[in-house]
Every structure is written in C-alpha cells, then in structure tokens.
C-alpha positions in Angstrom: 15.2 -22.8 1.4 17.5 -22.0 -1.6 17.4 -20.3 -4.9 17.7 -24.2 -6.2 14.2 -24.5 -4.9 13.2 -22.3 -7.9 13.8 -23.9 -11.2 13.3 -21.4 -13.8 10.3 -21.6 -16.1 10.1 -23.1 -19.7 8.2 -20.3 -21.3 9.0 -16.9 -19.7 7.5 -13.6 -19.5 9.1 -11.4 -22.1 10.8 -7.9 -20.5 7.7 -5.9 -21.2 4.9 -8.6 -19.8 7.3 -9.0 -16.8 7.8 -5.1 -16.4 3.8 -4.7 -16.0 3.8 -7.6 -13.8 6.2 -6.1 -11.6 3.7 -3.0 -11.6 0.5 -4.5 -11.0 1.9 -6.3 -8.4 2.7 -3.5 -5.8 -1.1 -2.8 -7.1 -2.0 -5.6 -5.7 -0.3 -5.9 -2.9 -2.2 -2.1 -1.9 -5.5 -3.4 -3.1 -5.8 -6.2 -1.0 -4.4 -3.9 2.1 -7.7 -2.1 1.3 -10.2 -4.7 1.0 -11.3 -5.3 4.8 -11.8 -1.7 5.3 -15.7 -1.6 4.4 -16.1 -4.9 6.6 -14.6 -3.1 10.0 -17.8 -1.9 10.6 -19.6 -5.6 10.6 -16.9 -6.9 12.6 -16.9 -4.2 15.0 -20.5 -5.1 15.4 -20.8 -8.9 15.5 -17.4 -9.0 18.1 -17.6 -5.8 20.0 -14.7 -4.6 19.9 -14.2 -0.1 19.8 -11.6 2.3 17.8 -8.7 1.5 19.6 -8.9 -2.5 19.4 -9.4 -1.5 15.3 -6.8 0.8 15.2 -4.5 -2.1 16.8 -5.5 -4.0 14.0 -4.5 -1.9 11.2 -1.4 -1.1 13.1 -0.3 -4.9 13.4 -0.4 -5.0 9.5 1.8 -2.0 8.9 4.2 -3.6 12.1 4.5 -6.7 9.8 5.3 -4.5 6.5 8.0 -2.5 8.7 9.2 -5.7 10.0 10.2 -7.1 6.9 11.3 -4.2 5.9 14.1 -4.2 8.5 14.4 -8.2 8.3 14.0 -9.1 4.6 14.6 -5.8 2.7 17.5 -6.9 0.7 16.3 -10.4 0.3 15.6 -9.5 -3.4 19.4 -8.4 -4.0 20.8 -11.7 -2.1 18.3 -14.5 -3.7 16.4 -12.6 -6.9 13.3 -10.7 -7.3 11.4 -13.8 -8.5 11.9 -16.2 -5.7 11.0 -13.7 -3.4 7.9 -12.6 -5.3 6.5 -16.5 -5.6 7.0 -16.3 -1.7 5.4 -13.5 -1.1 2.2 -14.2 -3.3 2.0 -17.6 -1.7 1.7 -15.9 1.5 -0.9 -13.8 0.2 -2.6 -16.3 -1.0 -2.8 -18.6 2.2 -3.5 -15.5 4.2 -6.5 -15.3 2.7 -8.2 -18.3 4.4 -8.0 -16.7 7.9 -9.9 -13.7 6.7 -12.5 -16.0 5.6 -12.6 -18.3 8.3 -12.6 -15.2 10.9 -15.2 -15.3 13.8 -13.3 -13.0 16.5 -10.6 -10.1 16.5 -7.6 -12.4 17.2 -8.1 -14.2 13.1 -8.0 -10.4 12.2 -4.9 -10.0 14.3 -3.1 -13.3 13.2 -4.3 -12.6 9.2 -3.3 -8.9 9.0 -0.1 -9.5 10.4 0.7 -11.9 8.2 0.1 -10.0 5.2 1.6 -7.2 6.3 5.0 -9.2 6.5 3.8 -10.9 2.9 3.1 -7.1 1.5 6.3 -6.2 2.7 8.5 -8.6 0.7 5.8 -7.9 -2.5 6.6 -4.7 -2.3 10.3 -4.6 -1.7 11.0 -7.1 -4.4 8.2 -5.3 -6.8 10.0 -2.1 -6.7 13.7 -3.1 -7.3 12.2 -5.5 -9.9 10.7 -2.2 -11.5 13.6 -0.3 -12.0 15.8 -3.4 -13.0 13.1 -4.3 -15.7 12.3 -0.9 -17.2 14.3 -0.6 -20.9 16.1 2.6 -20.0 16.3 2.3 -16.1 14.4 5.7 -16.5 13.7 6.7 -12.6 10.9 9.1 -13.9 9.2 6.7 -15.3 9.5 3.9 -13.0 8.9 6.2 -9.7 5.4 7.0 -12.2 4.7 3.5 -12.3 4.9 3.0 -8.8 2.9 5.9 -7.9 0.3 5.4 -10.1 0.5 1.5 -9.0 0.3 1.9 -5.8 -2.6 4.5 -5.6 -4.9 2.7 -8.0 -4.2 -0.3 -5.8 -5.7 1.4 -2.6 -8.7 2.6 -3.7 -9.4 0.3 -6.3 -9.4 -2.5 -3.4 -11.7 -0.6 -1.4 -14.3 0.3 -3.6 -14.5 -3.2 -5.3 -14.7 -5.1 -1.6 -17.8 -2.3 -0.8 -19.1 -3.3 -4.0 -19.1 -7.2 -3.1 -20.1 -6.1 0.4 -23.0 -4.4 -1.1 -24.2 -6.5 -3.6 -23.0 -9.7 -3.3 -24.0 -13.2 -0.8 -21.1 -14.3 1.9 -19.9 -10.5 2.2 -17.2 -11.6 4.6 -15.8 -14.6 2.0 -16.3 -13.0 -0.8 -14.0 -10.2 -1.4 -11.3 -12.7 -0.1 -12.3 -15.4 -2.4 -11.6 -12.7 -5.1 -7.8 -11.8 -3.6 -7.0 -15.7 -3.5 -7.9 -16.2 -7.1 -6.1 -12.9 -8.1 -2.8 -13.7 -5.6 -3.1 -17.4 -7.2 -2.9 -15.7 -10.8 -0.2 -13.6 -9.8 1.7 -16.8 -8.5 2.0 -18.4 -11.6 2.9 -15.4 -13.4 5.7 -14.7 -11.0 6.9 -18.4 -11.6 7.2 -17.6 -15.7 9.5 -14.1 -14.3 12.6 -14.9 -15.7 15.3 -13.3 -13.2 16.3 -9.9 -14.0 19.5 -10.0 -11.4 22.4 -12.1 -10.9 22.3 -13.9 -7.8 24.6 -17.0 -6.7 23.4 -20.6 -7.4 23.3 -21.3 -3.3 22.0 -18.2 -2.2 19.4 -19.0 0.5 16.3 -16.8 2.6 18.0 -15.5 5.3 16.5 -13.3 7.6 19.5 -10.7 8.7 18.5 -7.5 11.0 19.9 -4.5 9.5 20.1 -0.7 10.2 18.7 1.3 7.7 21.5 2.8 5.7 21.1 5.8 3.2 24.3 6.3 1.1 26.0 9.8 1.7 25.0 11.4 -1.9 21.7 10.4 -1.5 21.0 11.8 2.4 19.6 15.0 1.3 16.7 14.1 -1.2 16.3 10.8 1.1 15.0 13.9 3.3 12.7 15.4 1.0 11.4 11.7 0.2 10.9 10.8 3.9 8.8 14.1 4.7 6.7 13.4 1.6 6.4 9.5 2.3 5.2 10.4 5.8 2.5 13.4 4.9 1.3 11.4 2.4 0.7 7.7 3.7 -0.4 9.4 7.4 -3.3 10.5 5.2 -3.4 6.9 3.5 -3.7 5.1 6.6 -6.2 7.4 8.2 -8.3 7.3 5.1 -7.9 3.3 5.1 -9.3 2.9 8.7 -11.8 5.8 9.2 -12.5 7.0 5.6 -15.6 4.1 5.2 -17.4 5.5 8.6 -16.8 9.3 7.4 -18.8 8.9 4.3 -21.2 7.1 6.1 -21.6 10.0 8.2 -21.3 13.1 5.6 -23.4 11.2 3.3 -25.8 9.9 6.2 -26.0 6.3 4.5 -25.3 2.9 5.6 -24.7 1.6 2.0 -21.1 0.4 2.1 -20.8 1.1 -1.6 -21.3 4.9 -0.4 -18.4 4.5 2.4 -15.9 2.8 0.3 -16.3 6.8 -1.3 -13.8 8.8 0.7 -10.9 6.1 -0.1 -12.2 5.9 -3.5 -12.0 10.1 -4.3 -8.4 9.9 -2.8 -7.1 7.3 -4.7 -9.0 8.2 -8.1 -7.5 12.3 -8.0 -4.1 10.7 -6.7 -3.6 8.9 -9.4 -5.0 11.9 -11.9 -2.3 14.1 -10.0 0.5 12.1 -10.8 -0.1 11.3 -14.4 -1.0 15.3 -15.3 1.9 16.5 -12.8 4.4 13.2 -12.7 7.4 15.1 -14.4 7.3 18.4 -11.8 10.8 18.4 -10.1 10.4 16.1 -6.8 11.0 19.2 -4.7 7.8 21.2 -6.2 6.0 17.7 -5.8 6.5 17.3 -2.5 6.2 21.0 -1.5 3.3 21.4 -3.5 1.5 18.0 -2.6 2.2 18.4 1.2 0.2 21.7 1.0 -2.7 20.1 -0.7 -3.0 17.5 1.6 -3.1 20.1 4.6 -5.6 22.1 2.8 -7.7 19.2 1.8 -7.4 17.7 5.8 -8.6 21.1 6.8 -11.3 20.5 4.9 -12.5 17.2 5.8 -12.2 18.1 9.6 -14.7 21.2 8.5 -17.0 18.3 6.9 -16.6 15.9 10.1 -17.6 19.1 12.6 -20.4 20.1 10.1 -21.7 17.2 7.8 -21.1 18.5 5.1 -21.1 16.2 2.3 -20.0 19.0 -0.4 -17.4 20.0 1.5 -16.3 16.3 2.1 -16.2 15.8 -1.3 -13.9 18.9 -2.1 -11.7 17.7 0.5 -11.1 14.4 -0.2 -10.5 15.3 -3.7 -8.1 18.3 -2.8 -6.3 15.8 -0.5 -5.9 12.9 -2.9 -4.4 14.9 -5.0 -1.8 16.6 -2.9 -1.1 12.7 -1.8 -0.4 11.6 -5.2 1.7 14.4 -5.9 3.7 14.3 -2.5 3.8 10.3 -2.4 5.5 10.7 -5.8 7.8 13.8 -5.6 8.9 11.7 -2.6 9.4 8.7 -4.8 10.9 10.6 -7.6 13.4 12.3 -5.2 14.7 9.0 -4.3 15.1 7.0 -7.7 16.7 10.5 -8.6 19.2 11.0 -5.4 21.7 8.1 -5.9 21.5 6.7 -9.6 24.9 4.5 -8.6 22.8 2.5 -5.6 21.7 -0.9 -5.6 18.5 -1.5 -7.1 16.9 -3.2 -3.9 18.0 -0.5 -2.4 14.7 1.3 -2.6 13.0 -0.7 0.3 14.4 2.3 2.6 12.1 4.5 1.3 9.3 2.6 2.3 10.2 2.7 5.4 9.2 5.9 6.7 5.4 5.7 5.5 5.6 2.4 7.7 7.2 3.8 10.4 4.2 6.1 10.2 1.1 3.9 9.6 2.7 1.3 12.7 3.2 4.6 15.1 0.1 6.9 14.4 -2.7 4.7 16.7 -4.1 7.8 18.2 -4.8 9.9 15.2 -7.7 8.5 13.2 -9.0 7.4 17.4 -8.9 11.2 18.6 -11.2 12.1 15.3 -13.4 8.8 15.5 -14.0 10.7 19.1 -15.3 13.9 17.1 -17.0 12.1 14.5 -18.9 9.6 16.9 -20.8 12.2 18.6 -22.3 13.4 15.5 -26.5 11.9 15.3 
C-alpha cells in the first residue's frame, strides 16, 4: 500500500481543527484502552478464567503497542501522519467487532492485541502530528496537550464504559458499539487532515525493525523522561487492570459505576495536576510527581490491608496527581531535550511506559493476592 492510496481531501481541516484532532485522538486511542476494564470482572465470571490469565490479557495489548512501536514507529515520518492515522482508526474501528462478538478469552486475546498494535500507530502518528501542527512548535504546550490528552482519555473511557455497564441493555456490545461510532467519526476526520509533512509520492507502509535510537544531546533528559514514563504508566496499568475490583472492595459495592472510581479519581487529579502545575521545569515534575505517586501507592496498599474507603480516596487522588505531573515532566523533558530532532521522533518516548505495562505481569497479581482474601 502507497501514499497514492490516499488521495487528499476536497475540503480540509484548517490548522487549528486539525491540531485538536490530532489531540483528541491520542484521547481516544487511551479511552478506548480503558473501556473493557469494568467488564473483566463479568468475563472472569462467565469463562473462568483467574488474575494471571487477565493480566496476560492486558499484557498482550501493551505487547502489540510496544511492537509497533519498534516496527512502525517512524512510519509517520516515511509515509505522513494522515495515512497512518486513517490506518490506524480503521483498525480500531474493525477491532471493535471481536469485543462484541466475544464468548471466550482467546476473542479478548485476538482483539486486544490488535488494538494495541492499532493504538500504537494512533499514538505515534498523533504525537509527531501534534508538534508538527501546533502554530509555534511550542514543546510546552504540545507536551500539555498530550498530557492532558492522554489522561482524560483513560479515565474518561473507564468511567463512561461503567456507566453503560451500569445502566444500559447489552453491557458487553454496548460500550463497543459507542468506540466504533466514535473511531468511525474519527476516520473521516482523519481523511479531511491535510498533510502536515513532506513525504515522497511513492512512499509505501513498510514495516522495518529498528533499535531504538536517542540522539547524543538529548540522552540525558531522555533519562529523566524514561524514569518518569515508567513510575507513572506502572501506576496506569495497575490502576487499568485492578483499580475496578479495589473500589469494589473499599467501597464494598458491586455497582460498576462505583469501580470504574479509582481509575476515574486518577485520571480526573492527573489531568488537574498538569493544567495548574504544566509549566514546572520537567525535572521538578518528574521529581515531584514520582514522590506523589509513591506516597499515594502507600496509601492505597494501607486502604487494600484495611478497607478503608477514606483512605482509598486520598490515595488515589494523591497518586493521580503525582502521575500527571511525572507522566508530563517526562514528556516535557523530551520535547525540551533535542529541539533539532525529527518530529516522529517522539515515539521513543513511549517506549519505556510500554516496555513497562508489557513486563509488569506480577505486580497488580501479587496485590490481587492481598486484596482477594479480604470478606
């Protein structure tokens, strides 16, 4: 498949519409990552699988986003952020079918790995397409939109699929009859993106392998992003697959409106943080938000040992704030570190919150171990 495949559109999105799309997309992308977290539960119970078998699950979809990562990273740069983007929300679209059609664990296996490859490309093209749309090429600001994107996403998707869970007929069609619509929308919008790179009339999809390369000047803050990616999403990912079964707990309530909560609180101070504290200097971020997010852990292992739900609360709120602000003094740190870099560059600093969220199978299993034993 070529860039020829791709005629450009007869009414485009102007710069601003396009900049916003770019935006909400990585949104997306997080809030549909979120939405079968209140249904683990129901599956666990109508195909018996444990903790492990769901942790394998989550695991296979950050595999796929680390996959394309290292596969399809650059793809933006080579073929242009729209193609890539009409790709990837066609994926997301199509995957949605499996989630409805689901009636064992291998349909959750084949689906979320697909759409962690699909989330992958959304969100490697979405962020280069950020920075290359934003009037100024201001880092702040686009490392603010990305932040803020991205955290809304996650518990915004959680919450609202609780909410259709909760409320709502076909609980286990529904919330994905809602992401095919939205990915559907989001596909004809990305058809009306008028390319904001150069990119040769023949370029095609190619799928290279490729080491992950971090230009010399930018190796130090590359560190200080990595450390903050990783404390930050290994607190994302835990909250994703064992946040909805800890508020059940603490809260002692089935409702799954109630245990969409804990990802809910994190996402909603997360997002606070970073617009009241988004122009701290990355280091003070990411020093400041990895504290939080130890402090506020060390209080929602107190909650999990005691049931408390007031201490739950605190915690979860402490924590999604210190993610916020460590997620983007990480980001900031790398828009910041190499201003002469290629704009699709920024894919590398995904990496090491996928690296994370594909590796960590045993920590949200050894506290499901603590948790379960509570009445």
């Amino acid at each position: 498949m070529s860039v020829a495949s791709f005629p450009n559109a007869r009414h485009p999105l102007s710069r601003h519409a396009a900049y916003f799309l770019a935006a909400a997309t990585i949104g997306l992308a997080l809030f549909a990552s979120g939405t079968p977290s209140p249904l683990y539960g129901t599956y666990s119970q109508l195909w018996g699988f444990d903790a492990v078998v769901l942790t394998l699950v989550y695991a296979t979809y950050a595999f796929g986003v680390l996959a394309t990562l290292l596969l399809a990273g650059r793809l933006s740069d080579e073929v242009g952020r729209r193609p890539v983007l009409i790709v990837a929300m066609a994926t997301l679209a199509i995957v949605t079918v499996p989630f409805m059609l689901a009636d064992s664990v291998v349909w959750l296996f084949v689906a979320r790995g697909i759409q962690g490859l699909a989330t992958g490309l959304a969100l490697s093209a979405a962020s280069a397409a950020l920075l290359d749309l934003h009037p100024s090429r201001d880092p702040v600001s686009v490392s603010l939109a990305n932040g803020v994107a991205s955290t809304i996403g996650m518990g915004s998707g959680v919450i609202v699929s609780a909410a259709i869970v909760q409320f709502l007929p076909a609980p286990r069609v529904l919330p994905y009859v809602l992401l095919a619509i939205l990915f559907l929308g989001f596909l004809v919008a990305a058809w009306r993106l008028k390319e904001p790179v150069e990119v040769a009339p023949d370029a095609r999809f190619r799928l290279t392998p490729q080491r992950p390369y971090v230009p010399p000047v930018a190796r130090r803050p590359f560190v200080l992003a990595a450390l903050a990616v990783l404390s930050s999403w290994s607190i994302g990912g835990l909250f994703l697959s064992l946040g909805p079964e800890l508020s059940a707990i603490v809260y002692k309530s089935d409702a799954h409106l109630v245990s969409g909560l804990a990802v809910f609180m994190l996402a909603a101070a997360g997002a606070i943080s970073q617009l009241l504290l988004g122009r701290w200097a990355p280091w003070r971020g990411a020093v400041v938000g990895s504290l939080a997010l130890a402090a506020g852990m060390g209080m929602i292992v107190a909650a999990a040992a005691t049931t408390s739900a007031v201490l739950f609360t605190l915690g979860a709120i402490v924590t999604g704030a210190g993610f916020g602000t460590a997620f983007l003094g990480g980001l900031r740190s790398l828009y910041l570190g190499d201003p002469a870099r290629a704009p699709g560059g920024d894919d590398v600093g995904l990496l090491p919150g996928g690296v994370w969220l594909a590796l960590d199978p045993g920590g949200d299993r050894r506290l499901r171990g603590r948790t379960a034993r509570r009445p």
